[in-house]
C-alpha positions in Angstrom: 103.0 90.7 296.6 101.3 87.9 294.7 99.4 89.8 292.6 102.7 91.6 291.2 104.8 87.9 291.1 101.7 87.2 289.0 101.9 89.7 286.4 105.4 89.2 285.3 104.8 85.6 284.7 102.6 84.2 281.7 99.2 82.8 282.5 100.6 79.3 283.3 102.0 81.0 286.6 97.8 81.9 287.4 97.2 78.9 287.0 99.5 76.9 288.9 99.0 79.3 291.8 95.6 78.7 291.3 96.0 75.1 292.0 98.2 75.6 294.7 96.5 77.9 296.6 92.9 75.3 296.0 94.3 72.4 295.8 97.8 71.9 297.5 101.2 71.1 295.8 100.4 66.9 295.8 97.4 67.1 293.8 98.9 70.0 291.2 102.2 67.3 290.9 99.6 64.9 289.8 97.9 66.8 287.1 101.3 67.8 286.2 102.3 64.6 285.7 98.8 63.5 283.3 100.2 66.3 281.1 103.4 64.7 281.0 104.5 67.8 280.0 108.5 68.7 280.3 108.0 72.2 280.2 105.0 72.5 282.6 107.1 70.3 285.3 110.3 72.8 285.2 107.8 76.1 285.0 106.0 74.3 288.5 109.2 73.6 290.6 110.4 76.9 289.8 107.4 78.4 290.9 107.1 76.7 294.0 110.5 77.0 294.8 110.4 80.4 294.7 107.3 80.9 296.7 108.2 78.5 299.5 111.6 80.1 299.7 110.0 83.5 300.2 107.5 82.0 302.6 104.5 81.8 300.7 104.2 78.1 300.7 105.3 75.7 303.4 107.5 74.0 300.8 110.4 73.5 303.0 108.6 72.8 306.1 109.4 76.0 307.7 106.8 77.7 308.0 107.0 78.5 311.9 110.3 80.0 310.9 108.6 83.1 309.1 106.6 85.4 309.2 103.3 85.4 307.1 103.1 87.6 304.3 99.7 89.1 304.3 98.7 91.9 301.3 96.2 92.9 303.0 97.9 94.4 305.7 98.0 98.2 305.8 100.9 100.1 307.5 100.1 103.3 308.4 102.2 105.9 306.2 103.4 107.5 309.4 104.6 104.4 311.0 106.1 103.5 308.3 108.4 106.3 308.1 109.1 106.1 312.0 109.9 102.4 311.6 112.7 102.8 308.3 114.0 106.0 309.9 113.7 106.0 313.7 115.7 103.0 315.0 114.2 103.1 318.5 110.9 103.3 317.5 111.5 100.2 315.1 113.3 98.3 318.1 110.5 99.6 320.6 107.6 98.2 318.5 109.4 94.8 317.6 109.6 94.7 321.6 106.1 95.4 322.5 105.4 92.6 319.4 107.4 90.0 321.2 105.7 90.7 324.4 102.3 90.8 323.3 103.3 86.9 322.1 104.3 86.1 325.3 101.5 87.8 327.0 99.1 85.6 324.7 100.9 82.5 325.6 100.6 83.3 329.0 96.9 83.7 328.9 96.4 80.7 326.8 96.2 78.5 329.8 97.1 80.3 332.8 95.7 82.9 334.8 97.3 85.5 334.4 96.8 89.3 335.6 98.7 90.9 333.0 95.9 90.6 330.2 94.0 93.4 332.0 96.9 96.0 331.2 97.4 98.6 329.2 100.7 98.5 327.6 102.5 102.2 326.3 102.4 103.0 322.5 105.6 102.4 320.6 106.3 106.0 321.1 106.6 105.8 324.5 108.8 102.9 324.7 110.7 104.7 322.3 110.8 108.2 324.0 112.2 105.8 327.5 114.7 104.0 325.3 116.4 107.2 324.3 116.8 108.5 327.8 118.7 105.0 329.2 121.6 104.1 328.5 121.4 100.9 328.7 119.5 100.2 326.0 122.2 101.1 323.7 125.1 98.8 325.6 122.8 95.5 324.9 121.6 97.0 321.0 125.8 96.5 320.6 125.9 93.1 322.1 125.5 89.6 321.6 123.4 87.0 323.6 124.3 83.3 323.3 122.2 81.1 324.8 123.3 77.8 325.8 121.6 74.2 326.4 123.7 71.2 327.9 121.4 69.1 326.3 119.3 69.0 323.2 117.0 72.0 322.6 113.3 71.6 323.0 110.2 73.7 322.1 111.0 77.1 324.5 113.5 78.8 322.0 110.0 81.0 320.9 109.9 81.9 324.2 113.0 83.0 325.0 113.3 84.9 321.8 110.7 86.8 322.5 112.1 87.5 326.0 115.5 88.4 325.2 115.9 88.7 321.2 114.3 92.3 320.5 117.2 93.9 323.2 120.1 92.4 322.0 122.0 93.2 318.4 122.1 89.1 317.6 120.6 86.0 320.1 122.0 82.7 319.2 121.3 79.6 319.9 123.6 76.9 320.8 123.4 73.3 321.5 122.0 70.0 319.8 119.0 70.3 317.6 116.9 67.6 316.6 113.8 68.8 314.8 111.3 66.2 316.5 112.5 68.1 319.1 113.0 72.1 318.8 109.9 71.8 316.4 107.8 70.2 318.5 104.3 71.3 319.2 104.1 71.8 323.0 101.9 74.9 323.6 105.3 77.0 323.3 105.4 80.2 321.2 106.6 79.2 317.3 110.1 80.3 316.7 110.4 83.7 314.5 113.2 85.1 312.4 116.0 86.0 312.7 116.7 81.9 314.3 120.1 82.5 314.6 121.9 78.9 315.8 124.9 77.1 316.5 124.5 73.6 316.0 127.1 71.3 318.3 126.8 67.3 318.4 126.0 65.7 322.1 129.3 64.3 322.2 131.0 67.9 321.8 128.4 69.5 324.2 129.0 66.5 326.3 126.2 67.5 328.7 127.6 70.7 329.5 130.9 69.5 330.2 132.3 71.6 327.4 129.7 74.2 327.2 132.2 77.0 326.9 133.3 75.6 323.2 130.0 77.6 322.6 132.0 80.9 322.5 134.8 79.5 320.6 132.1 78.5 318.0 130.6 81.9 317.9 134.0 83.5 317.1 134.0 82.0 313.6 130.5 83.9 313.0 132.8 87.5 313.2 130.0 89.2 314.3 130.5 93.5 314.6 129.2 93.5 318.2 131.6 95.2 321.4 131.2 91.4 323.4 129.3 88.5 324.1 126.5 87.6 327.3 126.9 83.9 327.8 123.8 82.4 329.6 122.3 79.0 330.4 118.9 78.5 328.7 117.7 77.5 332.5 119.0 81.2 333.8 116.7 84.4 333.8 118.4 87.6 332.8 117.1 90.6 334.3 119.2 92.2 331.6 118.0 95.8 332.4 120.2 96.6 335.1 123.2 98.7 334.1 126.2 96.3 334.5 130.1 97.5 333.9 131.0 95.7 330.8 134.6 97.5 329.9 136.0 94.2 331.0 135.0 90.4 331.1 132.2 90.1 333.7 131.6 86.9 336.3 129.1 87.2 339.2 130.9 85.4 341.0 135.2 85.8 339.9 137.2 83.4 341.6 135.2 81.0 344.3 135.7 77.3 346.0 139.2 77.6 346.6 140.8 74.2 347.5 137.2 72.9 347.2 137.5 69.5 345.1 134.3 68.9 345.1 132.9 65.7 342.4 134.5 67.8 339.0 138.1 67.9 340.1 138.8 64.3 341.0 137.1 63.2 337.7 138.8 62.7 334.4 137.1 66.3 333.9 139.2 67.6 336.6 142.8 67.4 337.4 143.8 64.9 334.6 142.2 67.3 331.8 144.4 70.3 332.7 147.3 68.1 333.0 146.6 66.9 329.5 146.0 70.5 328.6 149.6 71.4 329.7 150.4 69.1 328.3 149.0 70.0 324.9 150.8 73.4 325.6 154.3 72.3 326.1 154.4 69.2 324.0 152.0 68.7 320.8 151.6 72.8 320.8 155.3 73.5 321.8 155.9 74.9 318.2 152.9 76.8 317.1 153.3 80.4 317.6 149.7 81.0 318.2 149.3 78.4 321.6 153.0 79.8 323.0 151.6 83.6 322.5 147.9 82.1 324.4 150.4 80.9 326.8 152.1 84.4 327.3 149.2 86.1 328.4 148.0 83.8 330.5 151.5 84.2 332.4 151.3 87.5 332.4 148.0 87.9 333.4 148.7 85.7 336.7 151.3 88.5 337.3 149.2 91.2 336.7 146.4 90.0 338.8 148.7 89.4 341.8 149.3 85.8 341.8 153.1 84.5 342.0 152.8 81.2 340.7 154.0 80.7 337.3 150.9 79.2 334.9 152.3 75.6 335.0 152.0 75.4 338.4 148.5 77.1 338.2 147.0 75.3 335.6 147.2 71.9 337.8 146.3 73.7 340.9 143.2 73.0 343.3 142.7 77.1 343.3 139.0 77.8 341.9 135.4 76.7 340.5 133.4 79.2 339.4 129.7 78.1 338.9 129.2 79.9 335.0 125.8 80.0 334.0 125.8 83.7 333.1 129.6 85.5 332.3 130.4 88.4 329.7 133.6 88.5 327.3 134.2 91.7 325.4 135.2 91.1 321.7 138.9 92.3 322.5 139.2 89.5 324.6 137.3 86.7 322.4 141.0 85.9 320.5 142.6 84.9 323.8 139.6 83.3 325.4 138.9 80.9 322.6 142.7 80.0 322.2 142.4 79.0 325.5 139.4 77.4 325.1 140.3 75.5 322.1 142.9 73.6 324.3 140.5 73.2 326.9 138.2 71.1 325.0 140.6 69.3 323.6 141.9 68.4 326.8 138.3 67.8 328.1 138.2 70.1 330.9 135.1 70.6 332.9 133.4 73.9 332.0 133.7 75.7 335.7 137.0 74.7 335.5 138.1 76.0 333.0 136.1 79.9 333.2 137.8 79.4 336.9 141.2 79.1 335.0 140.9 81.6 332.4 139.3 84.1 335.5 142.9 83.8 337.4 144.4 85.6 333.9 142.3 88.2 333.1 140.8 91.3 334.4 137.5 91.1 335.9 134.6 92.2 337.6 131.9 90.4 339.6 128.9 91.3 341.0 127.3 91.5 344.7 126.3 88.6 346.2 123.2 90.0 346.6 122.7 91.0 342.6 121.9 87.3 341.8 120.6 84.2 343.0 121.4 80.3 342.5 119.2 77.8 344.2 120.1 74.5 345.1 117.5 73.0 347.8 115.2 76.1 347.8 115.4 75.7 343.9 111.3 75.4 343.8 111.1 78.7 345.9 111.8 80.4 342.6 108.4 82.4 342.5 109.1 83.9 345.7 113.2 84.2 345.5 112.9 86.0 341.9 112.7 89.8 341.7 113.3 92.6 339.9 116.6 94.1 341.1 118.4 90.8 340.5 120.4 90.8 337.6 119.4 86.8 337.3 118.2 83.7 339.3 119.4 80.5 338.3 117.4 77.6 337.8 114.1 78.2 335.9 113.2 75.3 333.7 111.1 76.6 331.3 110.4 73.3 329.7 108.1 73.0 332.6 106.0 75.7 331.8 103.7 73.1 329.4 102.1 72.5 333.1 99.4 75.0 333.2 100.1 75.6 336.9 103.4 75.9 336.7 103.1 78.4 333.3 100.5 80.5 335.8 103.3 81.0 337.9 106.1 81.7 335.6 103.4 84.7 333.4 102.8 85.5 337.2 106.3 86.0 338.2 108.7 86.7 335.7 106.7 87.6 332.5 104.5 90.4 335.2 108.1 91.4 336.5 109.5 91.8 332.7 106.8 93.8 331.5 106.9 96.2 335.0 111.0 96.7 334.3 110.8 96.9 330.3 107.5 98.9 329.6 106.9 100.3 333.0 103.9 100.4 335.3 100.8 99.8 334.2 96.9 99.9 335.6 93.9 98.1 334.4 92.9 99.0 330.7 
């Protein structure tokens, strides 16, 4: 705390934090400066380097990226135990935390019926968390989060949504902090903010949104796979979903369809510069011939008879990949692929569509999800609990009070049903 930083510093530190804490760090700088005193100057920006860095001053800037410390806050010896020895009740009381936030948010500005419940103790959420299994799959995954174009002010929100249930959420697109930092009503972004940050040019408006992945690989993170998901798509991630392979709601789909991707120099000409990549510029390294391998041989083990260079430049698939799941024993191959992919400049559908045709897969029923095209402002009505997601729900929209009531209405009343159970009027 403070009062201990203060007692192992001579009185000099008192009274610079003194100063800081009255005054603010401008005005201490200039009485710094009338002392003209070398010493003093070194003794102050060590002092306030070290206190913004631990998050006691907003040196850096930062300071919706942590947490206040308070001293005056008490934990209860009890919970303090439960919460260093008792992983679900630590995970079950970060999650009620996080959904407290959002419940505030939601009855900043909207009307919204969830304030008048009673959510269950910590212990309870932890007593239900032991008893699904669930739980424990997504506690040894990752979530990535995608954004085709630069992030705005809704990563608060969606770390509060998805963060607590995952082993690591990260973030990946552009971020501009005029942008991401911006004050629009959102909840403030909390640590861990873990991120991936791409340039517009390689994110290319979603074109190579997959290169996300690829990206993550280089983190090396000890998790059993990876969710993918588009920061427009809501996860009902509480559904029990077979993960022992890669998953795809929808596999394989559009056959022959050409649609406006294929034509384009996203399309066809891409994986033909991508075979060619393979056979030509790659011909020799060891690593692209072995990628090469297994995507052969995983066209023959999935049933198809065409050999991958007649595949690869084939009208044969788009598969619309807002939400897909890789396990980490297939990240290696995946992102190998990928790598040439990008560099070829293939259109993202197209290329999950490709890499779908080599490995094994599951899907889900049509009826497990939904996408909306025309019906796409039906949302509140379309989106329901035993979905495993809907696809689009622009949450930058949610700044509109009306449109926020019917988001905290909707989803955030259908999250806290699913997650924390039933509840009736406190």
């Amino acid at each position: 705390s403070p009062k201990l930083l203060i007692g192992t510093f001579p009185s000099f530190f008192l009274f610079l934090l003194t100063r800081v804490e009255l005054f603010g760090a401008s005005e201490l700088t200039a009485m710094i400066r009338r002392r003209k005193s070398t010493y003093c100057c070194i003794i102050f920006f060590v002092v306030v380097l070290f206190l913004g860095y631990n998050g006691y001053l907003d040196v850096f800037q930062r300071s919706h990226l942590f947490l206040l410390k308070n001293e005056d806050v008490h934990v209860n010896p009890e919970e303090q135990y439960l919460m260093e020895h008792d992983k679900y009740y630590a995970l079950a009381h970060k999650q009620l935390s996080n959904f407290k936030d959002v419940e505030e948010w939601c009855g900043t500005n909207a009307e919204y019926t969830g304030l008048n419940m009673k959510l269950p103790t910590p212990e309870e959420v932890a007593d239900a968390r032991r008893k699904a299994h669930v739980w424990d799959e997504l506690a040894s995954r990752a979530l990535l989060i995608t954004n085709n174009f630069p992030w705005k002010s809704t990563i608060g929100l969606l770390q509060r949504l998805y963060q607590p249930y995952f082993k690591v959420t990260i973030f990946c697109g552009t971020f501009y902090p005029e942008l991401f930092m911006a004050k629009e009503g959102f909840p403030d972004i909390v640590t861990p903010f873990n991120y991936i940050n791409v340039s517009e040019k390689e994110m290319n408006r979603g074109v190579s949104a997959y290169h996300c992945l690829v990206r993550a690989r280089a983190l090396q993170l000890d998790v059993r796979g990876y969710f993918v998901m588009s920061d427009d798509v809501t996860f009902n991630f509480w559904h029990p979903l077979p993960l022992e392979k890669v998953l795809h709601p929808t596999g394989i789909t559009y056959e022959q369809f050409v649609g406006v991707w294929w034509p384009s120099v996203y399309g066809k000409a891409a994986v033909q510069r991508a075979l060619a990549l393979i056979t030509d510029k790659y011909r020799n390294d060891d690593g692209v011939q072995r990628m090469f391998e297994i995507y052969q041989n995983g066209l023959s083990s999935n049933g198809f008879k065409q050999d991958a260079y007649y595949q690869l430049t084939q009208v044969d698939g788009w598969s619309i990949s807002d939400l897909y799941y890789v396990p980490a024993s297939m990240l290696d191959y995946y992102s190998r692929l990928m790598n040439i992919f990008y560099e070829a400049g293939v259109f993202h559908e197209i290329a999950i569509s490709k890499f779908l045709y080599s490995v094994p897969h599951n899907r889900l029923y049509d009826s497990d999800y939904k996408y909306l095209w025309e019906d796409r402002i039906k949302w509140p009505e379309l989106y329901h609990e035993n979905l495993v997601f809907i696809h689009p729900i622009k949450l930058n929209f949610m700044t509109d009070n009306y449109q926020r009531a019917k988001f905290c209405n909707s989803v955030v009343s259908t999250f806290r049903d699913a997650l924390f159970g039933r509840t009736t009027i406190s």
